[in-house]
C-alpha positions as CSV (number, residue, x, y, z in Angstrom):
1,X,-2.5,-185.4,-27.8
2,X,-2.8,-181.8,-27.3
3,X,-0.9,-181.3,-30.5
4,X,-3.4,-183.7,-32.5
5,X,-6.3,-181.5,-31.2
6,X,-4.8,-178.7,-31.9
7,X,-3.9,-179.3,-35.9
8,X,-7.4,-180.7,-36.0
9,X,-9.1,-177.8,-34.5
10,X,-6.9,-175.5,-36.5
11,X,-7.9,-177.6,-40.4
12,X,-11.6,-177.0,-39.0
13,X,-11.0,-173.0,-38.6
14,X,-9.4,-172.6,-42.1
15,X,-12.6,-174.9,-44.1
16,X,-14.7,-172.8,-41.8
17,X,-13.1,-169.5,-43.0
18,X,-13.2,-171.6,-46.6
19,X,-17.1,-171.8,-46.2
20,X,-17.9,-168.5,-44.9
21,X,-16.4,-166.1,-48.0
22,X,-19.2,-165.9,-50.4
23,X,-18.1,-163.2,-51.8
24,X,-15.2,-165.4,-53.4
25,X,-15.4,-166.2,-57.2
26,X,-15.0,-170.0,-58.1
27,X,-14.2,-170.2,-61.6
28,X,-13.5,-173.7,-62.9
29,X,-10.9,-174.5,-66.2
30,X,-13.1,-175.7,-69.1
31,X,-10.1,-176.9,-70.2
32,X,-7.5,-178.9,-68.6
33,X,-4.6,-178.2,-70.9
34,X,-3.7,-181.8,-71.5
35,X,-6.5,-183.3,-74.1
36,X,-9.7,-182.9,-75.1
37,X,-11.5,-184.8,-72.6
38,X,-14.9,-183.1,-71.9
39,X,-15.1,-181.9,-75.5
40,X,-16.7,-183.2,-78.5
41,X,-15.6,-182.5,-82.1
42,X,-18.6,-182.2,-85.3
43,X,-17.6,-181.3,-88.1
44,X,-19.5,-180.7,-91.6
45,X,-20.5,-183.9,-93.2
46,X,-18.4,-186.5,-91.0
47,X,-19.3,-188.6,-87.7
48,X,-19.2,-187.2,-84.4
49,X,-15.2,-186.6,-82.9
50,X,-13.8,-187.2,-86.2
51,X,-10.9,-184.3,-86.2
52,X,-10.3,-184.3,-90.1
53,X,-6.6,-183.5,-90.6
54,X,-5.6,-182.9,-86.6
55,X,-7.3,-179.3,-87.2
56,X,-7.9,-179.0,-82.9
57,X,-4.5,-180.2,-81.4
58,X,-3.3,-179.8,-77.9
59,X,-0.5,-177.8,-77.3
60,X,1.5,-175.7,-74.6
61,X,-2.0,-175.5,-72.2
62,X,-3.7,-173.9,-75.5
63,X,-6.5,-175.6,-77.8
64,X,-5.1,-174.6,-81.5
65,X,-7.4,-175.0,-84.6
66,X,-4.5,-175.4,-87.2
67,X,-4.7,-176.2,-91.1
68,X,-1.3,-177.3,-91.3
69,X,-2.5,-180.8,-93.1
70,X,-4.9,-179.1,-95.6
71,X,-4.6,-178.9,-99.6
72,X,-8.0,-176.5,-99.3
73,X,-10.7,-176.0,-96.4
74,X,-13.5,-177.4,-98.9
75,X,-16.5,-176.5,-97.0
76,X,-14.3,-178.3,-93.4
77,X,-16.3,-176.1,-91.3
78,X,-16.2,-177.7,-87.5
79,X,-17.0,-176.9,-83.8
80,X,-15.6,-178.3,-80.6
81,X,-18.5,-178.5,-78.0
82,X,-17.7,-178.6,-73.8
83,X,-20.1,-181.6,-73.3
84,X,-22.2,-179.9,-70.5
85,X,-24.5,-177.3,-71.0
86,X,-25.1,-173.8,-68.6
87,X,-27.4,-171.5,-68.6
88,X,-25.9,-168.8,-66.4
89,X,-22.5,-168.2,-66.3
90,X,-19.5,-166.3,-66.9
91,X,-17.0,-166.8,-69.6
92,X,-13.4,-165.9,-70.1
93,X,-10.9,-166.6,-73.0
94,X,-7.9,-165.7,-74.5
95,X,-7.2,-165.7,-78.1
96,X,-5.3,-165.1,-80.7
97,X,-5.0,-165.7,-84.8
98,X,-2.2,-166.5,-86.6
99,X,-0.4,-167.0,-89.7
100,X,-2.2,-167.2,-93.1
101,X,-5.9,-168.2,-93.7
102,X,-6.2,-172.2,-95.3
103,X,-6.7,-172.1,-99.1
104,X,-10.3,-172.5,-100.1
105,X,-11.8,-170.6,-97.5
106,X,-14.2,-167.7,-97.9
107,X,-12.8,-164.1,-98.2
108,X,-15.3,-162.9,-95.0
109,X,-13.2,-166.0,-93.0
110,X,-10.2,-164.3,-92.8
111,X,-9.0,-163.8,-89.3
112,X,-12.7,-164.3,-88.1
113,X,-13.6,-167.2,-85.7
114,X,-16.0,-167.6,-83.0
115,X,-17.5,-169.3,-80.1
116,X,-20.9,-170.4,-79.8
117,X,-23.5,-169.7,-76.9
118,X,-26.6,-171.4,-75.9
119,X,-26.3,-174.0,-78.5
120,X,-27.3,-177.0,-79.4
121,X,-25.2,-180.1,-78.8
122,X,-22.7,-181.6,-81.3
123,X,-24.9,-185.0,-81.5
124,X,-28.0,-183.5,-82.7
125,X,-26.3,-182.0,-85.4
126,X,-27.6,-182.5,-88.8
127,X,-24.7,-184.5,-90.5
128,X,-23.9,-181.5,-93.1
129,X,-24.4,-178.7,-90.9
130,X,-22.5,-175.7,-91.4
131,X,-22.6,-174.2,-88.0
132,X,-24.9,-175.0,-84.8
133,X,-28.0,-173.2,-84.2
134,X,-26.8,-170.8,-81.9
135,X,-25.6,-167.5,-80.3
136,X,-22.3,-166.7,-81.1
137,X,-19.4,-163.8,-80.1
138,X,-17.7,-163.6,-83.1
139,X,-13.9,-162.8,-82.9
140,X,-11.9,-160.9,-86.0
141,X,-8.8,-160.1,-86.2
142,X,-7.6,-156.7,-87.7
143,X,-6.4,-156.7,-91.4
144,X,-3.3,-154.7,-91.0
145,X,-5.1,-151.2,-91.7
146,X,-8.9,-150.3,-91.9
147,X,-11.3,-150.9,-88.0
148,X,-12.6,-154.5,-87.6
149,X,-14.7,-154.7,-84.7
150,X,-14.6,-157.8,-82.6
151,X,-16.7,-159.6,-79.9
152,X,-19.2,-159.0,-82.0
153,X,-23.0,-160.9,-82.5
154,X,-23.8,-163.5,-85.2
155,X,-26.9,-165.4,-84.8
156,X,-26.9,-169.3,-87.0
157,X,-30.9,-170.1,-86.7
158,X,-31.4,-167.0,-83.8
159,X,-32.5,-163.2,-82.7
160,X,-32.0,-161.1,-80.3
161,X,-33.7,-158.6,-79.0
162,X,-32.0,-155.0,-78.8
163,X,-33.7,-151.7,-77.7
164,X,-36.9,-153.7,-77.3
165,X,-37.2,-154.6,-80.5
166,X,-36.4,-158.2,-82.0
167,X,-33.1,-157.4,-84.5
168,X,-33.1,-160.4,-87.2
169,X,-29.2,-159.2,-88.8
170,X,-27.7,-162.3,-89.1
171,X,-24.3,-159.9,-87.8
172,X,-24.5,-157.0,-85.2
173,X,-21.1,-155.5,-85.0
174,X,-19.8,-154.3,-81.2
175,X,-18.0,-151.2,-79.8
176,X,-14.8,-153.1,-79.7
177,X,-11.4,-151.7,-80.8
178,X,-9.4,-153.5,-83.4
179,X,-6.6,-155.6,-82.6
180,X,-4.2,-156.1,-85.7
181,X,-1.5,-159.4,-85.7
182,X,-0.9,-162.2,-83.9
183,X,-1.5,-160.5,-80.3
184,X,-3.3,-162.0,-77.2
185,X,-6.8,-161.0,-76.9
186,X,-9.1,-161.2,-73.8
187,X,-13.0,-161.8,-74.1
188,X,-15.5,-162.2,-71.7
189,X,-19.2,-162.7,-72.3
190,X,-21.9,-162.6,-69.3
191,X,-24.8,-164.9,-69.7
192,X,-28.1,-164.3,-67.8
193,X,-30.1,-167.1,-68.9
194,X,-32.8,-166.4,-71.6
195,X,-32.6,-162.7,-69.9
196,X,-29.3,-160.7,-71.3
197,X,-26.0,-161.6,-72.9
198,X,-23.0,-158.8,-72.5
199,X,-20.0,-159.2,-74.8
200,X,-16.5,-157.2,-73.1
201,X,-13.5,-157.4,-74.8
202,X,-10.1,-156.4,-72.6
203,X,-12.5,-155.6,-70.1
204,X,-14.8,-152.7,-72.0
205,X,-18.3,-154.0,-72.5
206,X,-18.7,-154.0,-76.1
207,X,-22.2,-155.5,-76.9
208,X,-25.4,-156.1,-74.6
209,X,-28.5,-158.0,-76.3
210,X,-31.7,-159.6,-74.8
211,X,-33.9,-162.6,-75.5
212,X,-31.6,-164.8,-77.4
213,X,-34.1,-167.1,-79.2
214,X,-34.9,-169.2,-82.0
215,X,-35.9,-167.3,-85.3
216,X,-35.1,-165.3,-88.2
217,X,-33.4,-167.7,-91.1
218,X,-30.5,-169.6,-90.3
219,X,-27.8,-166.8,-92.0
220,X,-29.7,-165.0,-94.9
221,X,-33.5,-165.3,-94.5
222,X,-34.1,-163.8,-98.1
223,X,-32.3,-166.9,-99.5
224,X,-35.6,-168.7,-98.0
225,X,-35.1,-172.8,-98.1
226,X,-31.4,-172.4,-100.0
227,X,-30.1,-170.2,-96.7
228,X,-30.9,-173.7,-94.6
229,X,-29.8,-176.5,-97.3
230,X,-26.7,-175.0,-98.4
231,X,-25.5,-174.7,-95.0
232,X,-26.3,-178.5,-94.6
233,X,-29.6,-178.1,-92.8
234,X,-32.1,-180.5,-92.8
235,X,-34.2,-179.8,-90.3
236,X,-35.1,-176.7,-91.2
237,X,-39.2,-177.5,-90.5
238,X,-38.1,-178.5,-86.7
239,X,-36.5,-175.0,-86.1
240,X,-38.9,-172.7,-88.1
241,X,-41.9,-174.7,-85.3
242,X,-40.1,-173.6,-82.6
243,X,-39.6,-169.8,-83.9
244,X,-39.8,-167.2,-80.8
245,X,-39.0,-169.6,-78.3
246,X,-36.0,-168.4,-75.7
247,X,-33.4,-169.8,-75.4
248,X,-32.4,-170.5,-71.6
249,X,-29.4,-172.6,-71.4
250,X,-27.4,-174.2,-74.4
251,X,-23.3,-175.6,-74.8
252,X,-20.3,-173.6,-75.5
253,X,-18.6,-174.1,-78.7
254,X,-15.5,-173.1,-80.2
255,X,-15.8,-172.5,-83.9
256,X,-12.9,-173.7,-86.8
257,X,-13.8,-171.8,-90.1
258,X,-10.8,-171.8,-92.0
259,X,-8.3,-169.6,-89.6
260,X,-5.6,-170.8,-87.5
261,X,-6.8,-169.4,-83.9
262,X,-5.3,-170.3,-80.6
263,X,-7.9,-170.1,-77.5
264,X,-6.0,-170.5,-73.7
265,X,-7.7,-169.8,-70.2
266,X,-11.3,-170.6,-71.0
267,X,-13.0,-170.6,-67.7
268,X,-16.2,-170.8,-66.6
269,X,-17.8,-168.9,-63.1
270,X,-21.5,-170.3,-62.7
271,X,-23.8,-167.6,-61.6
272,X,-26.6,-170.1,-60.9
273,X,-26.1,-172.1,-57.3
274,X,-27.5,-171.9,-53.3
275,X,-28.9,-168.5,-52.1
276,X,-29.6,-169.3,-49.1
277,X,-26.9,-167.6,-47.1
278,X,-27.2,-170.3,-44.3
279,X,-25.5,-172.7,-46.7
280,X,-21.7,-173.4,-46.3
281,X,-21.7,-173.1,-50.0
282,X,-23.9,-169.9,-50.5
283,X,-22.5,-167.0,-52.9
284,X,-23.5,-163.6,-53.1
285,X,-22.8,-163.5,-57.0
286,X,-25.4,-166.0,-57.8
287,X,-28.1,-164.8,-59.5
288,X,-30.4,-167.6,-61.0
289,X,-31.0,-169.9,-57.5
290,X,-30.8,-173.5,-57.4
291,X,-31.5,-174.0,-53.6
292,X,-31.5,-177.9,-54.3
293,X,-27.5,-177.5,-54.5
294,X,-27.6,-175.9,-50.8
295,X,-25.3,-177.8,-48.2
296,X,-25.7,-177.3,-44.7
């Protein structure tokens, strides 16, 4: 009997002790390493989580976008969304590109993938479109020779603001060094909400930008309508009404745009959550409160 109490005593003490360490960072796996559960797949002009030609696979705990059963990309551009959106959060990756870009594919897409921030879901994609309207930390790979910058900005349908002033370049390129072959790369982006986005790359903040919102063109605005409909856009009206509005809180996107690219260790660490120190499951890093998620 005295044992019993004892072990029970003693499983209370360590939850306690659990409870009581707000300083303690809880990421969580976005994903599990197995399948694709939890994600949905759009590409370009075919019905939701169709993968044309096995481009995102499963394999040894990594998500690989491969081109192994392509003639030519032909326009195949494709995102795989986590099907729950956050607003603020951490984000952590790995990555890496390898072998040769698919035939077909534009000259700019070599080595050059992405993944997308506050964006809109895969469903309410137009059927055609291109890319979602989005943030996105664009990843390149190095060429072999001359700098190319990664963790950089591009901005599908967005702005940011930058120095207090709204910056409408569809690309902003980062601080980043360049990372040449098929090596490991590790990215991080912190995301405040509709306040701040910070880009790091192996751990050197790279890029910081305020006020994502909706604005500016989709990629070129001096191609006018064309920049829209020959992305496959055809709501171009409903975004140009909501031009200036912040964006808060969006999905998380991988991007396939014609490059083999490996992505491992994508974690999330929610910086929105209970304040109230009080509450068994208070942290200290939470920024944005949420005091409906307190437990006492």
């Amino acid at each position: 009997m005295k044992k019993s109490l004892f072990l029970v005593s003693l499983i209370f003490f360590i939850n306690s002790c659990k409870e009581q360490r707000p300083n303690q960072e809880i990421w969580q796996p976005l994903f599990n390493g197995k399948d694709l559960s939890d994600w949905e797949i759009k590409f370009a002009n075919h019905e939701i989580n169709f993968n044309l030609n096995n481009t995102f696979r499963v394999q040894d705990s990594m998500i690989r976008i491969s081109y192994d059963d392509y003639n030519t990309f032909d326009d195949s551009y494709a995102h795989i969304y986590y099907n729950k959106p956050f607003s603020y959060y951490k984000l952590r990756f790995d990555y890496r590109f390898l072998g040769d870009q698919v035939s077909g594919g534009e000259p700019w897409n070599i080595r050059n993938s992405g993944i997308m921030l506050h964006s809109q879901s895969a469903r309410s994609n137009d059927f055609g479109q291109f890319f979602p309207v989005s943030i996105e930390i664009q990843l390149l790979g190095g060429l072999g020779k001359e700098m190319r910058t990664t963790g950089n900005l591009c901005t599908p349908g967005t702005a940011v603001e930058i120095d207090g002033k709204i910056n409408y370049r569809h690309c902003i390129k980062s601080t980043s060094a360049t990372y040449h072959g098929d090596q490991w790369v590790r990215g991080e982006v912190i995301v405040l909400g509709g306040e701040s986005i910070t880009h790091l790359i192996e751990n050197d903040t790279v890029l910081k930008y305020q006020l994502p919102q909706i604005g500016g063109g989709f990629t070129n605005p001096r191609m006018g309508d064309q920049d829209w409909f020959s992305r496959g856009v055809e709501s171009k009206d409903y975004w140009i009404a909501k031009e200036g509005e912040v964006l808060i809180d969006g999905y998380i996107a991988l991007q396939a745009e014609s490059h083999p690219i490996d992505f491992k260790n994508i974690e999330i660490l929610n910086l929105c959550g209970c304040i109230d120190p009080k509450a068994k499951n208070y942290k200290s890093y939470f920024v944005k409160a949420d005091d409906r998620l307190c437990i006492y």
